[in-house]
FILUMLO-741001 format. One record per residue (C-alpha): residue in one letter; x, y, z. Coordinates in nm, 2 decimals. Example, Ala and Ser with C-alpha at 12.3 -4.5 7.8 and 13.67 -1.06 7.14 Angstrom:
<recs>
<rec><vodren>A</vodren><X>1.23</X><Y>-0.45</Y><Z>0.78</Z></rec>
<rec><vodren>S</vodren><X>1.37</X><Y>-0.11</Y><Z>0.71</Z></rec>
</recs>
This chain:
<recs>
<rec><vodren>X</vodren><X>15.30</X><Y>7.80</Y><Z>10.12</Z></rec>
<rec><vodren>X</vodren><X>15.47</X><Y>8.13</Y><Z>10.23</Z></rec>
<rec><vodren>X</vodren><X>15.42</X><Y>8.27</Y><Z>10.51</Z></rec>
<rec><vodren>X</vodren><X>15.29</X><Y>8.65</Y><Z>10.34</Z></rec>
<rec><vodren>X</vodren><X>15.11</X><Y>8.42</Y><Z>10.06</Z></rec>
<rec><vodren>X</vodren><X>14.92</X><Y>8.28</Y><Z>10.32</Z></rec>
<rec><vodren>X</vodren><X>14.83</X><Y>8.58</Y><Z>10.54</Z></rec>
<rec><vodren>X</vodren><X>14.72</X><Y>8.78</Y><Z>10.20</Z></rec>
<rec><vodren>X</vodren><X>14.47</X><Y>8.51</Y><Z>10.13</Z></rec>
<rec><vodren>X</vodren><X>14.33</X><Y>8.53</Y><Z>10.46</Z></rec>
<rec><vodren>X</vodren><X>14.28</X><Y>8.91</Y><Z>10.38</Z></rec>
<rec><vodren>X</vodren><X>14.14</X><Y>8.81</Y><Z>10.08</Z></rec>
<rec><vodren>X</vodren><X>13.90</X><Y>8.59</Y><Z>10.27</Z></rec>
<rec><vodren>X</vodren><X>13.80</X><Y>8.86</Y><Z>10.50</Z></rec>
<rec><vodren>X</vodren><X>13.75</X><Y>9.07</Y><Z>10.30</Z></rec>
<rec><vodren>X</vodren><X>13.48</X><Y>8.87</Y><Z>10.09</Z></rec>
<rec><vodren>X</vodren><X>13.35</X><Y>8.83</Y><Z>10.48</Z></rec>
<rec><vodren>X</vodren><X>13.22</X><Y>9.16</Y><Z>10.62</Z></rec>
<rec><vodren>X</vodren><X>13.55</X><Y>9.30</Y><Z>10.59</Z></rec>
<rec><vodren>X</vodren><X>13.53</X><Y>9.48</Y><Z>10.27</Z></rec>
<rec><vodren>X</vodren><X>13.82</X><Y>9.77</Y><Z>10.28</Z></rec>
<rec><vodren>X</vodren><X>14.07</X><Y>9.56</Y><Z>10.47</Z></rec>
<rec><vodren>X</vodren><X>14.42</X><Y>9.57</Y><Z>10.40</Z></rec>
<rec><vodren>X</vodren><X>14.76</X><Y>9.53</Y><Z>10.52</Z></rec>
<rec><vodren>X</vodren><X>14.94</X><Y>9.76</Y><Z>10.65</Z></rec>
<rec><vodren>X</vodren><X>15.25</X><Y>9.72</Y><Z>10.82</Z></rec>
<rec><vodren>X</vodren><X>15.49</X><Y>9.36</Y><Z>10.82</Z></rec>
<rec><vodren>X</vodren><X>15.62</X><Y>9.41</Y><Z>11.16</Z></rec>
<rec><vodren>X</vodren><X>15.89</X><Y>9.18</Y><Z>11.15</Z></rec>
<rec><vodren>X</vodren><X>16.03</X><Y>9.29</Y><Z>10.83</Z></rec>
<rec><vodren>X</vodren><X>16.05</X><Y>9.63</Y><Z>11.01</Z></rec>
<rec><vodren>X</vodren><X>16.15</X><Y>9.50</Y><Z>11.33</Z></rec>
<rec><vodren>X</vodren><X>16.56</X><Y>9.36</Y><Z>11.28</Z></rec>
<rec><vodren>X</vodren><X>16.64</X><Y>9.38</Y><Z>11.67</Z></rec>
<rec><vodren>X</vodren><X>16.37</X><Y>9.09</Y><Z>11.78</Z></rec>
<rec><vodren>X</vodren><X>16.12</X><Y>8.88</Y><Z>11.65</Z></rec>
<rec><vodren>X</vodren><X>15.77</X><Y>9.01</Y><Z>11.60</Z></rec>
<rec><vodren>X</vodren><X>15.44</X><Y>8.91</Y><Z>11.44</Z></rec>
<rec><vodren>X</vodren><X>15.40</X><Y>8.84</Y><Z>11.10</Z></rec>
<rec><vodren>X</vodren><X>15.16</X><Y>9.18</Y><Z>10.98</Z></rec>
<rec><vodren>X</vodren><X>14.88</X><Y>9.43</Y><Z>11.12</Z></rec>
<rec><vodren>X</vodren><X>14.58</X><Y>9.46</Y><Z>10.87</Z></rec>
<rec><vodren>X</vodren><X>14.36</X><Y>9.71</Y><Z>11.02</Z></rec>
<rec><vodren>X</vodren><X>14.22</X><Y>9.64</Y><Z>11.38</Z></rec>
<rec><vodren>X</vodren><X>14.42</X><Y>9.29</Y><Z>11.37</Z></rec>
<rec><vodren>X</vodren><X>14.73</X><Y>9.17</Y><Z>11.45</Z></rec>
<rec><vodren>X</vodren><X>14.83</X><Y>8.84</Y><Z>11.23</Z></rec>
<rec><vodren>X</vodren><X>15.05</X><Y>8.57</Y><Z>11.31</Z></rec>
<rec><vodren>X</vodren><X>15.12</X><Y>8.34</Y><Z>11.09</Z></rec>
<rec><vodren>X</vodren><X>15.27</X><Y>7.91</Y><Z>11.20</Z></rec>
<rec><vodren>X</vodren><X>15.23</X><Y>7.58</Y><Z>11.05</Z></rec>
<rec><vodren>X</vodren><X>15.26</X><Y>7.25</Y><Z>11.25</Z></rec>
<rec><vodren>X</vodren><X>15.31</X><Y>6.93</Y><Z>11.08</Z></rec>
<rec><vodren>X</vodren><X>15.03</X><Y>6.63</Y><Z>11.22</Z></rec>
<rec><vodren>X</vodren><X>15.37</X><Y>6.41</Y><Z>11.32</Z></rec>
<rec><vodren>X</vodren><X>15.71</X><Y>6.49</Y><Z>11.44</Z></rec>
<rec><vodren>X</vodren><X>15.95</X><Y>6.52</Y><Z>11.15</Z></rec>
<rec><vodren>X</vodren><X>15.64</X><Y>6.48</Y><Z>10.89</Z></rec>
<rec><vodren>X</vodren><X>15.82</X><Y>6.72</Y><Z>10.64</Z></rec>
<rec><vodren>X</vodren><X>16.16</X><Y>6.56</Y><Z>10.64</Z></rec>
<rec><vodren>X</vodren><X>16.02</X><Y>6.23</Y><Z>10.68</Z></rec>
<rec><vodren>X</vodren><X>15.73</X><Y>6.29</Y><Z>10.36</Z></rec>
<rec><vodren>X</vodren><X>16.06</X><Y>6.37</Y><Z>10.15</Z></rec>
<rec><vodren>X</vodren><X>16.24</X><Y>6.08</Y><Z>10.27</Z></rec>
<rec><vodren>X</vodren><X>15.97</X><Y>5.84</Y><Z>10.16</Z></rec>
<rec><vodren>X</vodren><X>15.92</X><Y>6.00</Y><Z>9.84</Z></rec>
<rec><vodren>X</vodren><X>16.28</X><Y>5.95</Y><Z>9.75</Z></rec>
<rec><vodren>X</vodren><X>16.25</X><Y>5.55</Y><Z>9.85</Z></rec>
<rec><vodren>X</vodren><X>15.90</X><Y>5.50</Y><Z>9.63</Z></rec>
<rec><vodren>X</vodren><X>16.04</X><Y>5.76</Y><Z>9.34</Z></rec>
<rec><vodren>X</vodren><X>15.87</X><Y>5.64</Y><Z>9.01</Z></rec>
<rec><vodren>X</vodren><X>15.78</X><Y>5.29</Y><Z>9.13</Z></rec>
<rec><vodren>X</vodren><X>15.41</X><Y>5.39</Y><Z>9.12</Z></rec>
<rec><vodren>X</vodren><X>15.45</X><Y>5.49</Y><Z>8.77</Z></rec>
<rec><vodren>X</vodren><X>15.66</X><Y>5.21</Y><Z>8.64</Z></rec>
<rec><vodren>X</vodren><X>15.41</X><Y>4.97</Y><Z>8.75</Z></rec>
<rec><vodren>X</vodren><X>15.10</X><Y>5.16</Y><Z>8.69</Z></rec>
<rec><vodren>X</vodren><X>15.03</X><Y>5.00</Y><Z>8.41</Z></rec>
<rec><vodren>X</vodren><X>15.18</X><Y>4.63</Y><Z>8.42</Z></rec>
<rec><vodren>X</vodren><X>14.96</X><Y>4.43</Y><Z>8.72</Z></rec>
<rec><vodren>X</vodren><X>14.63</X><Y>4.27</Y><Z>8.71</Z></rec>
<rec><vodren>X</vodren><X>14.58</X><Y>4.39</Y><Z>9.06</Z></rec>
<rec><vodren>X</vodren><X>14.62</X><Y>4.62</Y><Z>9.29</Z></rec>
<rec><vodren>X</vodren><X>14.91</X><Y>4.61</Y><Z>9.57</Z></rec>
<rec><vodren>X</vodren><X>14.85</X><Y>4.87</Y><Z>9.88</Z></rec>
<rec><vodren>X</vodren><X>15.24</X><Y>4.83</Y><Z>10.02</Z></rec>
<rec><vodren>X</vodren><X>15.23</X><Y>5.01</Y><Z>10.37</Z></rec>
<rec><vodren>X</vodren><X>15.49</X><Y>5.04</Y><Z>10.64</Z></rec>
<rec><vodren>X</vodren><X>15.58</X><Y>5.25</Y><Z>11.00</Z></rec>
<rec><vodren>X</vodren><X>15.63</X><Y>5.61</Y><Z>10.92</Z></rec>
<rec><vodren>X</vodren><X>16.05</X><Y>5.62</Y><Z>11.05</Z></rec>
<rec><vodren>X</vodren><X>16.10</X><Y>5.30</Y><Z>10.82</Z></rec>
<rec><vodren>X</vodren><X>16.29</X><Y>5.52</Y><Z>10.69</Z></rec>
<rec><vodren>X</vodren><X>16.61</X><Y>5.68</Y><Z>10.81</Z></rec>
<rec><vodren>X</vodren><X>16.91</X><Y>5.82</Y><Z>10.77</Z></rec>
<rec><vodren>X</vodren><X>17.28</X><Y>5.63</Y><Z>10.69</Z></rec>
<rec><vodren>X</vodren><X>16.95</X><Y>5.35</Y><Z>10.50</Z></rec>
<rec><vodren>X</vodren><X>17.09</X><Y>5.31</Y><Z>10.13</Z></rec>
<rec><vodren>X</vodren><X>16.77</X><Y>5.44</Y><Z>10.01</Z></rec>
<rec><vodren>X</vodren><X>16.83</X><Y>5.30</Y><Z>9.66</Z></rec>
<rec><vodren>X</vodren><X>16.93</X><Y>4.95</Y><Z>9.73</Z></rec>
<rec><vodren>X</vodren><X>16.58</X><Y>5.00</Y><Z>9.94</Z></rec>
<rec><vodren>X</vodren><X>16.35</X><Y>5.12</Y><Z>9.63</Z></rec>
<rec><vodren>X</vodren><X>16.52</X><Y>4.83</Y><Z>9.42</Z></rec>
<rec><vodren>X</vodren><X>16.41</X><Y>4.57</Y><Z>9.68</Z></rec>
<rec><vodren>X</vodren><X>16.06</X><Y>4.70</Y><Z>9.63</Z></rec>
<rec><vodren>X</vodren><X>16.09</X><Y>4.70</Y><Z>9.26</Z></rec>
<rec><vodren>X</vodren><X>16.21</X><Y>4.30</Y><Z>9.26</Z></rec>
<rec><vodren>X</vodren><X>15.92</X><Y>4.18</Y><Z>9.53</Z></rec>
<rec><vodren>X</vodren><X>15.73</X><Y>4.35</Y><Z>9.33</Z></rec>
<rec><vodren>X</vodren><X>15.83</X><Y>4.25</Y><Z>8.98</Z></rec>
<rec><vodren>X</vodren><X>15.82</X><Y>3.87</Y><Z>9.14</Z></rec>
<rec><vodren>X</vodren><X>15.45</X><Y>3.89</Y><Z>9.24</Z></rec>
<rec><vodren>X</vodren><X>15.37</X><Y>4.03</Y><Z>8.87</Z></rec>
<rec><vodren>X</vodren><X>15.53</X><Y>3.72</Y><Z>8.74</Z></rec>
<rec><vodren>X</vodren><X>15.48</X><Y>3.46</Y><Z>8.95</Z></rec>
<rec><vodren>X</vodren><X>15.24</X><Y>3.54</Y><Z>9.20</Z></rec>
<rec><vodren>X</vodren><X>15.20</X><Y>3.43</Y><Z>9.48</Z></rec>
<rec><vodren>X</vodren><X>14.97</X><Y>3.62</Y><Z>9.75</Z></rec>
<rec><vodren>X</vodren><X>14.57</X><Y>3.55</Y><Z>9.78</Z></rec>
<rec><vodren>X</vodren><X>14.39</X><Y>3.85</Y><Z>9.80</Z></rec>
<rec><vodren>X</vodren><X>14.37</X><Y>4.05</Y><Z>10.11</Z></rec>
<rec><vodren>X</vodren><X>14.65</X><Y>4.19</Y><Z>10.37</Z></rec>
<rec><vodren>X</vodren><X>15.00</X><Y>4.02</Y><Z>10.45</Z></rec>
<rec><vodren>X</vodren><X>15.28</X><Y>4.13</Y><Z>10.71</Z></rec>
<rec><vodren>X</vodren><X>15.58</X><Y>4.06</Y><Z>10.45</Z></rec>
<rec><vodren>X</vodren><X>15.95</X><Y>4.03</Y><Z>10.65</Z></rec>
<rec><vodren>X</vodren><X>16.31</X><Y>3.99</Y><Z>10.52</Z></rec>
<rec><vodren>X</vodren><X>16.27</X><Y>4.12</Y><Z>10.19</Z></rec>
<rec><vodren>X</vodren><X>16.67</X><Y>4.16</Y><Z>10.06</Z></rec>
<rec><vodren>X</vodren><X>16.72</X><Y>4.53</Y><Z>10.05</Z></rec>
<rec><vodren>X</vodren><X>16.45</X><Y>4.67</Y><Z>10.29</Z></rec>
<rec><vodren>X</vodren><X>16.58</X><Y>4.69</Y><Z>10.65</Z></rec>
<rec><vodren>X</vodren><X>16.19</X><Y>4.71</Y><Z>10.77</Z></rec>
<rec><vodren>X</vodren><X>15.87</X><Y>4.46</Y><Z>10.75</Z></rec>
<rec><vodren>X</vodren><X>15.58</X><Y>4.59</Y><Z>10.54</Z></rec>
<rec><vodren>X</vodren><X>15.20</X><Y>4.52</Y><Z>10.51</Z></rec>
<rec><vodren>X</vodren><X>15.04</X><Y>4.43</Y><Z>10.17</Z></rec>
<rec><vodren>X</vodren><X>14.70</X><Y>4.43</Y><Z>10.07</Z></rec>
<rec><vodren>X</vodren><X>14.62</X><Y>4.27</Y><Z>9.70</Z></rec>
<rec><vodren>X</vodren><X>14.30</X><Y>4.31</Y><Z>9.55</Z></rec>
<rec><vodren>X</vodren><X>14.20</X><Y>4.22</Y><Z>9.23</Z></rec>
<rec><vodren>X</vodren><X>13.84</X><Y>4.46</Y><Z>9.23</Z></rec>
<rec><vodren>X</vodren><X>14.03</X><Y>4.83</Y><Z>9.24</Z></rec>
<rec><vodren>X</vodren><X>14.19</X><Y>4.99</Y><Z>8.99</Z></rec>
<rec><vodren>X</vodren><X>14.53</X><Y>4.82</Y><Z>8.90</Z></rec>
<rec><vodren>X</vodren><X>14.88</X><Y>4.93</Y><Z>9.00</Z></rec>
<rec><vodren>X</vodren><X>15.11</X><Y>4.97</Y><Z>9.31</Z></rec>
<rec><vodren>X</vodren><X>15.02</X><Y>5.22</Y><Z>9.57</Z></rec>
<rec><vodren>X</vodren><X>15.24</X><Y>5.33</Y><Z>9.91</Z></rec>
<rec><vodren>X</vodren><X>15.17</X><Y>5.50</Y><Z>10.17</Z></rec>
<rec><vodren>X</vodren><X>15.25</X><Y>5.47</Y><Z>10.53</Z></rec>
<rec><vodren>X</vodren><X>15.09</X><Y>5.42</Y><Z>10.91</Z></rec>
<rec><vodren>X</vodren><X>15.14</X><Y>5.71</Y><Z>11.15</Z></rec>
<rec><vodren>X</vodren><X>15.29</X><Y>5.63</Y><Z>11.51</Z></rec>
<rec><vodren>X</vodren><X>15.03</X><Y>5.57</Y><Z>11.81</Z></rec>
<rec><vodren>X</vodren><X>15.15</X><Y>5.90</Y><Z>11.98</Z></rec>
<rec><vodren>X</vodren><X>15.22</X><Y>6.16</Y><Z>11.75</Z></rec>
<rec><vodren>X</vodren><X>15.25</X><Y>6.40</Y><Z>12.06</Z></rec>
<rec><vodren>X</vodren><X>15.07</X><Y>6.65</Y><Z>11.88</Z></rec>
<rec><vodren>X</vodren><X>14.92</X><Y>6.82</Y><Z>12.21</Z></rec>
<rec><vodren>X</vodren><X>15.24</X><Y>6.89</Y><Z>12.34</Z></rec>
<rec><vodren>X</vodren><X>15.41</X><Y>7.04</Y><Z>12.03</Z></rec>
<rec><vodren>X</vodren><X>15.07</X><Y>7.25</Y><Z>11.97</Z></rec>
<rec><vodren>X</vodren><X>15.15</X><Y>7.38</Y><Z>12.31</Z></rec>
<rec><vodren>X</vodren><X>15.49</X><Y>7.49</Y><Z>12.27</Z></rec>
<rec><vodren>X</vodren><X>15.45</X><Y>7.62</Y><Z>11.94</Z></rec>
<rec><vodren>X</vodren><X>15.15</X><Y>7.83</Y><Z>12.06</Z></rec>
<rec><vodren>X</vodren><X>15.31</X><Y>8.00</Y><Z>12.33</Z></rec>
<rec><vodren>X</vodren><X>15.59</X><Y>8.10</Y><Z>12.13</Z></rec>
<rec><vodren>X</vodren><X>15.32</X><Y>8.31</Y><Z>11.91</Z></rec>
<rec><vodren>X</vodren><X>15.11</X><Y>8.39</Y><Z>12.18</Z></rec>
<rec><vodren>X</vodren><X>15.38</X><Y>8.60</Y><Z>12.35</Z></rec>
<rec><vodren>X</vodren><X>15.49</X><Y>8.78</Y><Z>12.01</Z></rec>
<rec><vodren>X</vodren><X>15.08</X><Y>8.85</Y><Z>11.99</Z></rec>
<rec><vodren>X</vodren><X>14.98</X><Y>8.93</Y><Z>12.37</Z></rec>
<rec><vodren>X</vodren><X>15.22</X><Y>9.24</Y><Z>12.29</Z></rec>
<rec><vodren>X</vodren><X>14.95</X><Y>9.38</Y><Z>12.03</Z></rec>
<rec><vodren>X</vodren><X>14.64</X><Y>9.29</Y><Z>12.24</Z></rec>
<rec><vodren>X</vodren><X>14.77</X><Y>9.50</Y><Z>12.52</Z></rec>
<rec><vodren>X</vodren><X>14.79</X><Y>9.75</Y><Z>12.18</Z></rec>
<rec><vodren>X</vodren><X>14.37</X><Y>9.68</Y><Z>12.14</Z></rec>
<rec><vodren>X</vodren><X>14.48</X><Y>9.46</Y><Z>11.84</Z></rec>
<rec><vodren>X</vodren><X>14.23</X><Y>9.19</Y><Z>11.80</Z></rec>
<rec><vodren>X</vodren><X>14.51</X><Y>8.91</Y><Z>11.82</Z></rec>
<rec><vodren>X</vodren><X>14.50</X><Y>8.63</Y><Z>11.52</Z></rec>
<rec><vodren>X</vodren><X>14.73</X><Y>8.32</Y><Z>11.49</Z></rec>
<rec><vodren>X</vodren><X>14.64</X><Y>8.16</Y><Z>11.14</Z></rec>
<rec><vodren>X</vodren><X>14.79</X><Y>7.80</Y><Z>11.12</Z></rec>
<rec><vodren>X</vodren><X>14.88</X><Y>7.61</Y><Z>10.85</Z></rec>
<rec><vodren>X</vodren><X>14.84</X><Y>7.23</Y><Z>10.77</Z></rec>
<rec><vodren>X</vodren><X>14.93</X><Y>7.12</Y><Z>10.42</Z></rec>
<rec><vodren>X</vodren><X>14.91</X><Y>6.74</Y><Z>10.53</Z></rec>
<rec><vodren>X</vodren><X>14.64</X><Y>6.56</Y><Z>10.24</Z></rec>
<rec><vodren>X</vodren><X>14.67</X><Y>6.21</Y><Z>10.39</Z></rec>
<rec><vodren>X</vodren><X>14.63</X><Y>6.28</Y><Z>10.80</Z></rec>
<rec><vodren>X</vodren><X>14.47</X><Y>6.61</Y><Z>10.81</Z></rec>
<rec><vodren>X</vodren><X>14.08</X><Y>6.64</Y><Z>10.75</Z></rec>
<rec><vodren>X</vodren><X>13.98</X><Y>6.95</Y><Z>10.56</Z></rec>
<rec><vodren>X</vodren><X>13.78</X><Y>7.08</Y><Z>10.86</Z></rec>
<rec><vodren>X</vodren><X>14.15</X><Y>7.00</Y><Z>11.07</Z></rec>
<rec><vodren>X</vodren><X>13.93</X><Y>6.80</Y><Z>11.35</Z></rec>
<rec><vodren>X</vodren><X>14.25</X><Y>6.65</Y><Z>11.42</Z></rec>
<rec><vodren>X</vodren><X>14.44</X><Y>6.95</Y><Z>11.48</Z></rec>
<rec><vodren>X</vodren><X>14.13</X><Y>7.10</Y><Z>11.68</Z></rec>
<rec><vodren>X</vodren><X>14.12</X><Y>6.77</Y><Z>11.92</Z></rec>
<rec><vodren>X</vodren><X>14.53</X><Y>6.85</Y><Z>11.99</Z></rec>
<rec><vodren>X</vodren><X>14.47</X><Y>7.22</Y><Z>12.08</Z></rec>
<rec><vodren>X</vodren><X>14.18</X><Y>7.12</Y><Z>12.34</Z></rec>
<rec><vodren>X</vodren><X>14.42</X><Y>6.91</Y><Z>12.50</Z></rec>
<rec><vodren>X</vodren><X>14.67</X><Y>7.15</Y><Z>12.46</Z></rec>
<rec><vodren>X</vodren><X>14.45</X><Y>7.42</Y><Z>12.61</Z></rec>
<rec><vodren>X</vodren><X>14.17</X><Y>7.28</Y><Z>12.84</Z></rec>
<rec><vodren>X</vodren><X>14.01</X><Y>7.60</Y><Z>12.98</Z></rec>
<rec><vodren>X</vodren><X>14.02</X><Y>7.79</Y><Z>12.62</Z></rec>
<rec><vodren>X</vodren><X>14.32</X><Y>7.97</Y><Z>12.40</Z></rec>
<rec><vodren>X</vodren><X>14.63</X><Y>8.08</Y><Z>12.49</Z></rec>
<rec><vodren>X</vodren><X>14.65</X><Y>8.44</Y><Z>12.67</Z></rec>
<rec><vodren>X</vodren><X>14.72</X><Y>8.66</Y><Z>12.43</Z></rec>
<rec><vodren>X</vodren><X>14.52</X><Y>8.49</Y><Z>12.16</Z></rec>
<rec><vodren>X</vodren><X>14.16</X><Y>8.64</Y><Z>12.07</Z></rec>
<rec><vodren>X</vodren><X>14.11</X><Y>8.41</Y><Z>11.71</Z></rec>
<rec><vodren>X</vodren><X>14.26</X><Y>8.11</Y><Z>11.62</Z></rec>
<rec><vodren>X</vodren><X>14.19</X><Y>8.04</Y><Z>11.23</Z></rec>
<rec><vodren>X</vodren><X>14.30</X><Y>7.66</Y><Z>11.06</Z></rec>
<rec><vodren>X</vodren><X>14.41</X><Y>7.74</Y><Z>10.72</Z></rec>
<rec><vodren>X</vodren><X>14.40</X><Y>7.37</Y><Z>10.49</Z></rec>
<rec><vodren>X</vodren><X>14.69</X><Y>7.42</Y><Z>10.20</Z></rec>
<rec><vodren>X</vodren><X>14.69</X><Y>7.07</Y><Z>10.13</Z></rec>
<rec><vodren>X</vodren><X>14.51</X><Y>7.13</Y><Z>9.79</Z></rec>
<rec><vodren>X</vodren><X>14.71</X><Y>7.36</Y><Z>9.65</Z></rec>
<rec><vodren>X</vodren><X>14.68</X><Y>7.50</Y><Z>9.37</Z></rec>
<rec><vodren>X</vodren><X>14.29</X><Y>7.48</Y><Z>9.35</Z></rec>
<rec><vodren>X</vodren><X>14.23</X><Y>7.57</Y><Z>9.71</Z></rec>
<rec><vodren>X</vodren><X>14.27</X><Y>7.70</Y><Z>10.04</Z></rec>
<rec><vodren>X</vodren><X>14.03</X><Y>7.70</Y><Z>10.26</Z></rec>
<rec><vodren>X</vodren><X>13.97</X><Y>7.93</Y><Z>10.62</Z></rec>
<rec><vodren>X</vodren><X>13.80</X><Y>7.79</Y><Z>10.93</Z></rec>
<rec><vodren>X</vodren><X>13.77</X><Y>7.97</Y><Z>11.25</Z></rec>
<rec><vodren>X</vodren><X>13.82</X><Y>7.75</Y><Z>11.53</Z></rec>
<rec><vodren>X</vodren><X>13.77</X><Y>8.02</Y><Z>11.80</Z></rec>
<rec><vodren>X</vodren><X>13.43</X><Y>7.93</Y><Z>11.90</Z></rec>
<rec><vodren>X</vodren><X>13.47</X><Y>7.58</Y><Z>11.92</Z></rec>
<rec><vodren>X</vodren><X>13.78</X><Y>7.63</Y><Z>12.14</Z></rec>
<rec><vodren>X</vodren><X>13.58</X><Y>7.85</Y><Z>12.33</Z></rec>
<rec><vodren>X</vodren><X>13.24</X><Y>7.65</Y><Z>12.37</Z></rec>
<rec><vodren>X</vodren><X>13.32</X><Y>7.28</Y><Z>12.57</Z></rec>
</recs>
């Protein structure tokens, strides 16, 4: 979501919360060509928009995968008794991989199970498939819906604490500018991430206490998650500030 798409909704949300006449009125770094500066001023607050992605690369590597699996889930939506759950390492995937040789050596394991199959039901570590570089898990069950699903395990450390951290400073010095102004100081940030991001973004909250033990960065008054991951039906506001502030 764009950035100003975002921050107007969060007006929008204010607005409907004990901040009837709010509006915006300035975009500061629209005005401001000779350095970067915050995002917009709305009345007493100062608005910085971000958006962090739950794993290094998640963006780049979500369009990756989707190329590889592109229309297998369809084809076969309709042609198994069963269901197959394929899974495999998020980085499976990479660049200089011939990512079509790749999808066509899931379409032939596949297509060889439908015919002649050969897995019980329940999980399997599958190796040397010809055309995927990369072992996958399996788990066939004949009680769910039937069809081929994929989706892929996120790394042990996704060192989300540390790129919270260096993300937030960046903002919090474009902000700290505006709370020496008596600006109440807001940085709104963005997860769009359905599969690894809960809609209350406990996962993102956990990161930004290790990020921050003692509180929020200086310069910060309000930190506010904004979930876009059910776009176009939702977005939804939380205020972490309290919980960041209360241990």
């Amino acid at each position: 979501m764009k950035d100003y798409d975002v921050i107007a909704a969060f007006i929008e949300h204010l607005r409907k919360h004990g901040h009837p006449e709010l509006n915006i009125c300035r975009y500061p770094d629209k005005e401001n060509r000779s350095s970067s500066d915050i995002d917009a001023i709305a009345g007493p607050f100062a608005i910085e928009h971000t958006s962090i992605d739950t794993l290094p690369n998640q963006r780049r590597n979500n369009e990756w995968f989707m190329k590889v699996i592109e229309g297998l889930e369809e084809e076969f939506s309709s042609q198994l008794l069963f269901r197959l759950s394929i899974n495999f390492y998020d980085g499976s995937i990479a660049k200089g991989q011939d990512w079509k040789t790749i999808r066509q050596g899931f379409k032939n394991w596949i297509n060889e199970e439908k015919d002649n199959p050969r897995l019980s039901d329940g999980s399997h570590r599958i190796n040397n498939v010809p055309g995927i570089p990369f072992p996958f898990q399996v788990i066939k069950e004949h009680d769910l819906s039937q069809g081929v699903r994929f989706s892929r395990f996120p790394p042990e450390n996704t060192d989300l604490p540390n790129r919270v951290r260096k993300l937030f400073d960046r903002k919090a010095k474009k902000l700290g500018k505006y709370q020496n102004l008596k600006k109440k100081t807001v940085l709104l940030v963005e997860s769009n991430d359905i599969a690894l991001m809960d809609v209350q973004g406990r996962t993102l909250l956990k990161a930004i206490r290790e990020a921050y033990p003692f509180g929020i960065p200086i310069g910060v008054d309000k930190i506010w998650y904004v979930d876009t991951a059910d776009l176009p039906d939702r977005i939804t506001f939380k205020d972490f500030t309290s919980d960041l502030l209360t241990r």
